[in-house]
C-alpha positions as CSV (number, residue, x, y, z in Angstrom):
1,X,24.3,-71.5,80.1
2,X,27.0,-68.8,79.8
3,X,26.6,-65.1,80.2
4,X,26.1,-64.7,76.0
5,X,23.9,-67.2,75.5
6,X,21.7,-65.6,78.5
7,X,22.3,-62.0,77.0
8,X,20.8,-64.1,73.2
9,X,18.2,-66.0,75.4
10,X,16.6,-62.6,76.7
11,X,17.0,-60.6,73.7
12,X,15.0,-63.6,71.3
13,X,12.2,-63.5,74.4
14,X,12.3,-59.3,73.9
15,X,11.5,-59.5,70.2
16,X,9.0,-62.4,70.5
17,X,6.9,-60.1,73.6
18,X,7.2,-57.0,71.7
19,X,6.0,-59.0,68.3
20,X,2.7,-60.4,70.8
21,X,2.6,-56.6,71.9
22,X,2.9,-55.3,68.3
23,X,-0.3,-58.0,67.0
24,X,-2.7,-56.3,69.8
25,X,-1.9,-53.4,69.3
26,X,-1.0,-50.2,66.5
27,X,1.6,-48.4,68.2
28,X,2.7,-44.9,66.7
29,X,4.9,-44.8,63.8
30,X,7.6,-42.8,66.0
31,X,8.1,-45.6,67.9
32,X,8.1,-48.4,65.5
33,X,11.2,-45.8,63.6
34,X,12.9,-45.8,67.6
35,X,12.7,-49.4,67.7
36,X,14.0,-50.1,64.3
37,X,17.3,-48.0,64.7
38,X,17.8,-49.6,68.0
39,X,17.8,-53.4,66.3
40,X,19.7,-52.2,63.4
41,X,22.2,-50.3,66.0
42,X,22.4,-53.7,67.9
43,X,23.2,-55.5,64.5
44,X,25.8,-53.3,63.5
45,X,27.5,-54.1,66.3
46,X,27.2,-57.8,66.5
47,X,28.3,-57.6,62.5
48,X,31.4,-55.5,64.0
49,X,32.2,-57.9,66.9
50,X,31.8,-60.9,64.8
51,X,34.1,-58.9,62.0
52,X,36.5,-56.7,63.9
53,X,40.4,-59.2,64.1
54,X,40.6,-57.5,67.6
55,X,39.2,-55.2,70.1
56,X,41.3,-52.0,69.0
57,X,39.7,-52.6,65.8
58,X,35.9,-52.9,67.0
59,X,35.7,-49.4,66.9
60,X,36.5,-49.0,62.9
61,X,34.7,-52.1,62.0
62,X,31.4,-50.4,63.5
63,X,31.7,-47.3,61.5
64,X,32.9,-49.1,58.4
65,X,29.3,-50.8,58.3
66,X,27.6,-47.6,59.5
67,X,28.8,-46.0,56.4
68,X,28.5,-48.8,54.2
69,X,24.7,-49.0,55.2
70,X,24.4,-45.1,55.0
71,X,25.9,-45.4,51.2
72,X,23.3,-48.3,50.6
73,X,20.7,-46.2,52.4
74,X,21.2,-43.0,50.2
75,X,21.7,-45.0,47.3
76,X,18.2,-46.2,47.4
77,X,17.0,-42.8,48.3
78,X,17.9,-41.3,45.7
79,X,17.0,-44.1,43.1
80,X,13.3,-43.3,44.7
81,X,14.1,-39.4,43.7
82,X,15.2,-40.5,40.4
83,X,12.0,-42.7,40.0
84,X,9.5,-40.4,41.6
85,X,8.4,-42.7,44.7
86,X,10.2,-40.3,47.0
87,X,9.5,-36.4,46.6
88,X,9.4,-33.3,49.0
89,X,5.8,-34.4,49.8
90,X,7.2,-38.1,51.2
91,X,6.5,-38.3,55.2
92,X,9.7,-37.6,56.4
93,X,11.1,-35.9,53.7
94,X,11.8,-32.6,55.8
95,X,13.7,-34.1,58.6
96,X,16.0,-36.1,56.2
97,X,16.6,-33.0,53.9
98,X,17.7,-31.0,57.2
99,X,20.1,-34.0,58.1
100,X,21.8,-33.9,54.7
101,X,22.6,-30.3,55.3
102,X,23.8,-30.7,58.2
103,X,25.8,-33.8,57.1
104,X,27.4,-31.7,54.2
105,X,28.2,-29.2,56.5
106,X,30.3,-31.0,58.9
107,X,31.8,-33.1,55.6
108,X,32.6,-29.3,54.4
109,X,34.1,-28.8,57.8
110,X,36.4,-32.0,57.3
111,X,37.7,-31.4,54.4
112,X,38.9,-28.0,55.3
């Protein structure tokens, strides 16, 4: 078996322990958030090593898709605004407000 089938092997026997472990148990929504940005951190990258033509451009790839899914991401966001599903009293409202201000303020500091 070569080194990236091993590397697949033990990641699909990660995700089918941590699915048993998730079925006995209710684990705190923190964590659940922590391990959902780490699989969809690993997929960007696979996405961008399956996409990128060469190594120099793996690096652009991967932020080309992290935009793309930020776009997607706010899109829906503020459909849920524009719909009333998401509003100020949303669970985790507070901590995404604060990270669009901050995000504006380094675009501000871009563009300057």
């Amino acid at each position: 078996m070569s080194d990236l089938a091993q590397v697949v092997s033990g990641l699909r026997q990660a995700l089918d322990d941590l699915e048993k472990q998730l079925a006995k148990e209710n684990p705190p929504a923190d964590a659940l958030e922590d391990f959902k940005s780490t699989l969809d951190g690993i997929r960007t990258h696979v996405l961008a090593f399956i996409n990128a033509e060469d190594s120099a451009d793996y690096h652009g790839t991967v932020n080309t898709f992290r935009l793309a899914r930020t776009t997607q991401t706010c899109q829906n966001i503020l459909t849920g605004f524009i719909d009333g599903t998401i509003n100020t009293k949303t669970p985790g409202f507070d901590k995404f407000y604060s990270t669009v201000e901050e995000t504006l303020e380094k675009l501000g500091a871009l563009s300057s």
